[in-house]
N, C-alpha and C positions, 0 to 999 in steps of 0.2 A: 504494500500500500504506500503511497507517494502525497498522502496529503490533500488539499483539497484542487483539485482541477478545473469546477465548472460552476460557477455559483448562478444563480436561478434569482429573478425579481421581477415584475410586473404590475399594472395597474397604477403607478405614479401618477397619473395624471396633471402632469406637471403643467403649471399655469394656470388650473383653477385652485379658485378660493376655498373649497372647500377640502382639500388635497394637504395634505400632510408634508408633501415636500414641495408646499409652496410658499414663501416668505409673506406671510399676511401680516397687519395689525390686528388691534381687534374689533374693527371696523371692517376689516375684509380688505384694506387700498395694501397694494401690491407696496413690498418695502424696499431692497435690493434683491431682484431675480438674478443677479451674477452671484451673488452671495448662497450655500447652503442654508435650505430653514433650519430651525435647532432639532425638529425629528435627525434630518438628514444628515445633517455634523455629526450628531452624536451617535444614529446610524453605524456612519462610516468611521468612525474610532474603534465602536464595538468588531466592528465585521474587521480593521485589517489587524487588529491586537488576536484578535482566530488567527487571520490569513498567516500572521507569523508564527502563530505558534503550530499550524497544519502546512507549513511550506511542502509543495511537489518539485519536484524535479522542473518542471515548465511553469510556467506563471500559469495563474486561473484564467478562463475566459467567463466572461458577464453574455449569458442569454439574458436579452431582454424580452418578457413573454407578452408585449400588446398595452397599449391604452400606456403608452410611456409620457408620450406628450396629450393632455390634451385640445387637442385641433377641433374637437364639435363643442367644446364650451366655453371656449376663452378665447382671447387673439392669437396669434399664430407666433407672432415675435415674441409674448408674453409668458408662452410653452416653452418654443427652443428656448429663454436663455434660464428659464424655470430648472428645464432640465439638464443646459447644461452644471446649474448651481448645485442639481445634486447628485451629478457625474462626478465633480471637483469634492463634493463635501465625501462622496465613496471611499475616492482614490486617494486624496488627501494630499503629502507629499510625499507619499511612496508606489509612484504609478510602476514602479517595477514587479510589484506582487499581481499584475493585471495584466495581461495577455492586451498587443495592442487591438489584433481584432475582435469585432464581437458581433453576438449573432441577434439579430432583431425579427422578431414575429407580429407584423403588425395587429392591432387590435381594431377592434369596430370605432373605436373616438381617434385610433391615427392612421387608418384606414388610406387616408389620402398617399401617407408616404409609398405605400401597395401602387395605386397608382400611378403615381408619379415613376415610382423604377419600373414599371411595365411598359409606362410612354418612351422613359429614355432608352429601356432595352430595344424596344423596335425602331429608334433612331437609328442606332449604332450598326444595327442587324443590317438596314439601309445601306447606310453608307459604305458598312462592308461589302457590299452588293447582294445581299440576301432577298428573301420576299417578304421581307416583315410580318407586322400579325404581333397583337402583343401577348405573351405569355398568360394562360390560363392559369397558373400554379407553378410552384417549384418541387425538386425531385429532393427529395428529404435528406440525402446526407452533406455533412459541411462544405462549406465551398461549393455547394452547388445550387447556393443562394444569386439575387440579382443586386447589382450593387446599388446602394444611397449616400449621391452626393451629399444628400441636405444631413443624414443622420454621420458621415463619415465628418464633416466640418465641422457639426457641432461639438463629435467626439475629440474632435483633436482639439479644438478651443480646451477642451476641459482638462486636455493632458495625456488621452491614448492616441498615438501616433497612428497607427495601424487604419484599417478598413471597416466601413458596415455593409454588411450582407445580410437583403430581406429573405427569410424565409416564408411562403404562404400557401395554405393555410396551414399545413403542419412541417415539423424538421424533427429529425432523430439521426441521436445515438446510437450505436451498435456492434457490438461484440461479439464475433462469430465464435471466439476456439469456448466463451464462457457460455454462450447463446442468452445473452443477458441485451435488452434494445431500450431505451430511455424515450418515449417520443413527445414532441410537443405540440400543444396547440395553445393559443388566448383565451379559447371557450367560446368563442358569441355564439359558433355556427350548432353549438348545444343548445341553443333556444331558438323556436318557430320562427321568434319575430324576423333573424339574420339572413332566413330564409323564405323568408315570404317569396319572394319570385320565383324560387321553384317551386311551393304552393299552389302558387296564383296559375302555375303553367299546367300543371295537375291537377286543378279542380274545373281550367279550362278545356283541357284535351279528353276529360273524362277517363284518364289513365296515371293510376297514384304508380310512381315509378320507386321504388324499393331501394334502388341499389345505385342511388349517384355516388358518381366519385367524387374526390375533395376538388378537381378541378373543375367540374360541373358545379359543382354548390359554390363553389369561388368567383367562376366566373357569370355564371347566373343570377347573381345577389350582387355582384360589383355596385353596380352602376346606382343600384338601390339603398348600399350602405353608403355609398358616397352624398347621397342624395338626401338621406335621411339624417346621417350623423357626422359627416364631416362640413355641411355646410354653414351649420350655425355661429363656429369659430370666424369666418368671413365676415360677421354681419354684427359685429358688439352690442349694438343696439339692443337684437335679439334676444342672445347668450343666458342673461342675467336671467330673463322673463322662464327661459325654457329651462334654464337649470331650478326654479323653483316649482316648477310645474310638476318636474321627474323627480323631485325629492319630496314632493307632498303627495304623491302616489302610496308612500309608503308609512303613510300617516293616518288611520283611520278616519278622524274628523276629517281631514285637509282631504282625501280622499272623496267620503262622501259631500266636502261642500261642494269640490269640482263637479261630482257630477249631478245637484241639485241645480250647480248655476247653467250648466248645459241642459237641462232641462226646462229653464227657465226660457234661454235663448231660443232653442228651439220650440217652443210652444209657441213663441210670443211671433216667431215667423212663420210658421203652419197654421196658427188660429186666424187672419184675416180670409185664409183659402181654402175654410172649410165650412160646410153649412151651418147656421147659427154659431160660428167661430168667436164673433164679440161678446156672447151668453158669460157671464162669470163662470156659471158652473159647467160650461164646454170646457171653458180654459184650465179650470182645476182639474178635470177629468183628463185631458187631454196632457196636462203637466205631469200627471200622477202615470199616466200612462209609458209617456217617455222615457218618467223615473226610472220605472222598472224594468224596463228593457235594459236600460244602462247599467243599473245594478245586475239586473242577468248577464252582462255581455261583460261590460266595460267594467263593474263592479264585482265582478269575480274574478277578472285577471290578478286587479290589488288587490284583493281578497287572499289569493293564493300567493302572492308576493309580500304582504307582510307577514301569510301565516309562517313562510322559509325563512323568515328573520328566527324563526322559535329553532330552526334547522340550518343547517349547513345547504342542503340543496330541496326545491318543492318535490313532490309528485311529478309534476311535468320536467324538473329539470332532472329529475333519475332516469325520467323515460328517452328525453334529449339525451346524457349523457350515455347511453347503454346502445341508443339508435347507431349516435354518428360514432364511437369505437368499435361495434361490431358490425359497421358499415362501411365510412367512408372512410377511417383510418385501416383500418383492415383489410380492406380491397389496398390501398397503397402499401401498404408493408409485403402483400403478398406480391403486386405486381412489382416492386423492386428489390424484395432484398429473397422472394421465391416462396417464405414461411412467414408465419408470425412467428417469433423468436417465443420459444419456454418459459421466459424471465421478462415480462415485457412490463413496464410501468408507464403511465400517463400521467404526464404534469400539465397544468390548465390556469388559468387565474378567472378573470370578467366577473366572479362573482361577488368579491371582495370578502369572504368569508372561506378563510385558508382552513381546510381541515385533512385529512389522511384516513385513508379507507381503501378497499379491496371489491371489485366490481367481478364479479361470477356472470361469466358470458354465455350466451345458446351454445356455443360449443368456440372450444379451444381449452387454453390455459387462464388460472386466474390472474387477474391485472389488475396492478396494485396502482393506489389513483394518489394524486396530490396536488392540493390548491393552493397555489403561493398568495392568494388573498390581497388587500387592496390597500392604498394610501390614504381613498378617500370617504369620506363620513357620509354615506347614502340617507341616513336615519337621524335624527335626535334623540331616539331613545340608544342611550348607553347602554348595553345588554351582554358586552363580552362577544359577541359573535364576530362582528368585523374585527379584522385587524391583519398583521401582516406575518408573513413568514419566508424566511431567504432558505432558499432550496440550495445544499451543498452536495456536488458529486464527484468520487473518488476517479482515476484514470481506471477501474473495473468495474466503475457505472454503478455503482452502488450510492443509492440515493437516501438522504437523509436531511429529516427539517426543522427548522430554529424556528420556531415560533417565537418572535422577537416582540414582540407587542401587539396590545388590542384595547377595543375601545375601555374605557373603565367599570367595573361594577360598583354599583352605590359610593363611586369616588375613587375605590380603593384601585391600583396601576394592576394591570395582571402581570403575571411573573413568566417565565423563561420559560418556553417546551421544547426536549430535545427528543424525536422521535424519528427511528427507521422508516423508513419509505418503502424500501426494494423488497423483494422477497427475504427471508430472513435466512440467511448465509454465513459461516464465522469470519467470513473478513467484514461481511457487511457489518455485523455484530460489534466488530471491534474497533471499526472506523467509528458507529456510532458511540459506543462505550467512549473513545480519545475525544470527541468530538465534546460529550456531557461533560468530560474533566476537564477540558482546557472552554469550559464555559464557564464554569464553576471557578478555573483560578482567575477568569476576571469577574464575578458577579458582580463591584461596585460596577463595572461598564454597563451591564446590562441590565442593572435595574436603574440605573440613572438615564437609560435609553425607556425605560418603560415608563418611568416617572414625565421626564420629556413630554413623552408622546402624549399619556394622561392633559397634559396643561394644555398642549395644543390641539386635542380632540374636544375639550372641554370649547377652549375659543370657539371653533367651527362650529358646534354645539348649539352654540350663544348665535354665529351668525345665521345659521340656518335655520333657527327660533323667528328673528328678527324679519330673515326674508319672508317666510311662511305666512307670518303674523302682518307684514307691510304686503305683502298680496292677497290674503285676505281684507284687511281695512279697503284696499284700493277698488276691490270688487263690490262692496256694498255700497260705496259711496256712489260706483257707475249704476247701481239699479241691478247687482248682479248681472250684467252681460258681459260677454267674454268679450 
């Protein structure tokens, strides 16, 4: 065993206000984005005081798994230099423990950067004299990503010299003489919504298709995650409105007020167009109607999305998760590497709630699953569920995770979780055992990384109280309409 090799993080959403590694007041106004926020600094103390004391033979490389900057809810400039601040707060002054290149998997909120290397790959293809056509997905092992200018610049600003290479939608790991495979994905394309347009194509063709590949769901859905979540970063105005909208979904009142006032709206536009439409009690009937549709429809979605707060993943995300591994991950391990590998393990984030578990498949071997978890505070209720976890893996792929911090319970910071990942193996065993004691002889780092985080979950807390509550007032005062 040689130490730690590959370290795992995702979900930064670096440039919004309510992100953990974004330098806010406690008014929300952006402080110095060149600068690491105090998660992030103290973060990156704790992680390279490990890295020295787990040195491998090679410096580690940083997977980044998705939603690193984000580009749908905040400005564009206000992301890159977010994240280069806690690129810098990572690496610190010892960028030599860090592999210069590193591997990026875009996510549904940086989505854009996907496109963008798919435009410049079919440039190049051009000018080489090719037939262009841009890339549908990429082929899962390293270096066999597409390159980004824009993530390559920022990384050197911050201190890794080296290259970024996209990988989409999934890249893996793999160990033939061990038959041990690492593979990864962001997660969105585990929920419906990512996927609506092949949906939409299969509820129009009248033929529900089973067995898309990852380049079929990637490239089928592009144009649609572009469209839905990368655009709002463009338009600041927006931003602020939408990001209260999606975080009072998971609010029961903020929930049901939204969709009383769309009730509202819509009645108040349907009642001049229907027979005795101006009657009071048409209108009440007709409000109360709408109601319930929306709570049938629209009212069950957050219905089921706060009850996964009480959980690590819904009903519908077990069924998403179990779909796309013994689907479209699975048709691609088999169509490149011939097998699914014996020892196979799936790391994922999008959900912001990091936990470790084992998924038993229709048929194959068991595959051990792990959510590197999130930056940013979806919720006001503090419940210990969100929080973040840095994924470490050995050069024999053996996976294991530091649950580094999470929201607070009744005030109190949560403490340190050191747990095996991979199938349980005695080197795996023993990687994680070194891994618990060289945690342990720094615990002032790590509980002063968890206390941190406590302070500045609590801020975010406070502003997303305040937004909730300031788009509420602003809607009553409009007559409830949207």
């Amino acid at each position: 065993m040689g130490g730690i090799r590959y370290l795992v993080v995702s979900d930064m959403h670096a440039g919004a206000e309510l992100s953990l590694a974004t330098p806010v007041d406690r008014d929300g106004v952006l402080t110095d984005a060149d600068t690491p926020s105090p998660v992030a600094a103290s973060f990156g103390v704790a992680v390279r005081a490990l890295m020295e004391r787990q040195k491998s033979a090679a410096s580690a490389q940083v997977i980044l798994l998705g939603d690193i900057m984000d580009l749908a809810f905040c400005d564009r400039k206000d992301a890159a230099r977010c994240y280069v601040g806690w690129l810098k707060g990572l690496i610190g002054d010892a960028p030599g423990l860090f592999a210069p290149d590193t591997v990026f998997l875009p996510g549904n909120h940086d989505h854009s950067l996907w496109t963008a290397a798919r435009m410049a790959a079919e440039v190049a293809t051009l000018e080489a004299g090719g037939a262009g056509g841009m890339a549908l997905a990429t082929p899962l092992p390293p270096g066999k990503g597409l390159p980004s200018a824009l993530v390559t610049a920022l990384n050197r600003r911050a201190g890794l010299a080296g290259s970024a290479r996209l990988h989409y939608p999934n890249f893996a790991l793999h160990d033939v003489t061990l038959g041990r495979c690492v593979a990864f994905h962001h997660g969105h394309f585990l929920e419906t919504t990512y996927r609506a347009m092949s949906l939409l194509h299969d509820m129009l063709t009248g033929v529900a298709r089973l067995h898309l590949t990852a380049a079929e769901i990637a490239d089928e859905n592009a144009n649609w995650i572009d469209f839905g979540w990368s655009s709002f970063g463009q338009t600041s105005s927006l931003s602020r409105d939408v990001v209260t909208l999606y975080s009072g979904l998971s609010v029961s009142s903020e929930a049901h007020h939204l969709r009383q006032r769309m009730a509202r709206s819509l009645s108040a536009a349907l009642a001049p167009k229907l027979p005795i439409g101006g009657h009071d009690r048409m209108k009440a009937l007709l409000r109360q109607a709408i109601l319930a549709a929306l709570d049938a429809s629209f009212g069950a979605f957050s219905d089921e999305e706060r009850a996964s707060i009480a959980k690590v993943l819904s009903e519908s995300g077990v069924a998403g998760l179990r779909a796309y591994v013994d689907g479209s991950l699975a048709q691609q391990l088999r169509a490149e590497l011939g097998h699914i590998p014996p020892n196979l393990t799936f790391i994922f984030g999008h959900t912001h709630k990091p936990f470790v578990d084992a998924l038993v498949p229709e048929r194959g071997p068991v595959i051990q699953l792990c959510n590197t978890g999130g930056w940013y505070l979806d919720s006001p209720r503090l419940n210990g569920r969100e929080g973040v976890s840095l994924v470490v893996m050995d050069d024999a792929l053996n996976v294991v995770s530091l649950r580094c911090f999470a929201t607070p319970i009744n005030g109190m910071a949560a403490g340190m979780e050191v747990r095996l990942v991979s199938a349980p193996s005695p080197d795996g065993q023993i990687f994680a055992a070194k891994l618990e004691a060289d945690v342990a002889a720094d615990a002032a780092l790590w509980a002063d990384l968890s206390q941190v985080a406590a302070r500045e979950y609590h801020k975010r807390q406070n502003l997303l109280l305040a937004m909730l509550s300031k788009a509420d007032h602003a809607a009553h005062v409009a007559g409830g309409v949207i």
